[in-house]
C-alpha positions in Angstrom: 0.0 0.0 0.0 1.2 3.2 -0.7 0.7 5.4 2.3 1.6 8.7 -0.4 -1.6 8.8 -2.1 -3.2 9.0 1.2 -1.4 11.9 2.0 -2.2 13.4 -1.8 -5.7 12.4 -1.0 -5.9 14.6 1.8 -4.0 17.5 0.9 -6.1 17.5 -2.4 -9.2 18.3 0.0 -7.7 20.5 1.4 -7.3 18.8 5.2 -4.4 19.2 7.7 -3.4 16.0 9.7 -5.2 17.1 12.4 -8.1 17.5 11.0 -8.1 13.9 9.3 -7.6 12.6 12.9 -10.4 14.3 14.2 -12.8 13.5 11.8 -12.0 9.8 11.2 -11.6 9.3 14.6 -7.7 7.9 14.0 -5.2 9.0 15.9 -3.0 11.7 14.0 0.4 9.6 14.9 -0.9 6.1 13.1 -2.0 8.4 10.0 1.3 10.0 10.0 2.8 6.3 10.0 0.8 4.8 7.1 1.2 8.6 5.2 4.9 7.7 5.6 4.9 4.2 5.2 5.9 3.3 8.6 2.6 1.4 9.1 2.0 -0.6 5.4 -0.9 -2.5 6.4 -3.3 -0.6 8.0 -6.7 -2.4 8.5 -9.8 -2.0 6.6 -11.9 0.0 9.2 -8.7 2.3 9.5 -9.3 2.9 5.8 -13.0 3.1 6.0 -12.6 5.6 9.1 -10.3 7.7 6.2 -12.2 7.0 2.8 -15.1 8.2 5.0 -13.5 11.1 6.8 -12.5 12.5 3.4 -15.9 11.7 1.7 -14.3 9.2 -0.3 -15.9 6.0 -1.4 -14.2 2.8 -0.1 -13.6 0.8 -2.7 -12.3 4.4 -4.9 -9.6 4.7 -1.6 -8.5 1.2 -2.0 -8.7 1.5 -5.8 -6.7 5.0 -5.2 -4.2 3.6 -3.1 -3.0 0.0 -4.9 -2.4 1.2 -7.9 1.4 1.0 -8.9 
């Protein structure tokens, strides 16, 4: 997983870190990790809690995020 296009996600929206965190409910160190690719595998509901925090569909996240 590339923890990148999360952080391009994000940025593209126009949200901080903080903000992220305190809309998905994810603490803003474990996003920093999987932004920076400290954490690879971060769990589904960690991805749902940020597809849905940046009013992104799911499966467009995971779609957004695998691609090479």
């Amino acid at each position: 997983m590339d923890g990148k296009k999360i952080r391009m996600l994000r940025k593209e929206r126009g949200m901080t870190l903080n903000q992220l965190a305190d809309q998905s409910g994810v603490s803003k160190s474990y996003i920093s990790y999987v932004e920076r690719g400290i954490q690879k595998n971060p769990s589904v509901e960690i991805l749902s809690k940020l597809a849905n925090a940046m009013d992104i569909p799911f499966i467009e996240l995971i779609r957004h995020i695998d691609r090479q």
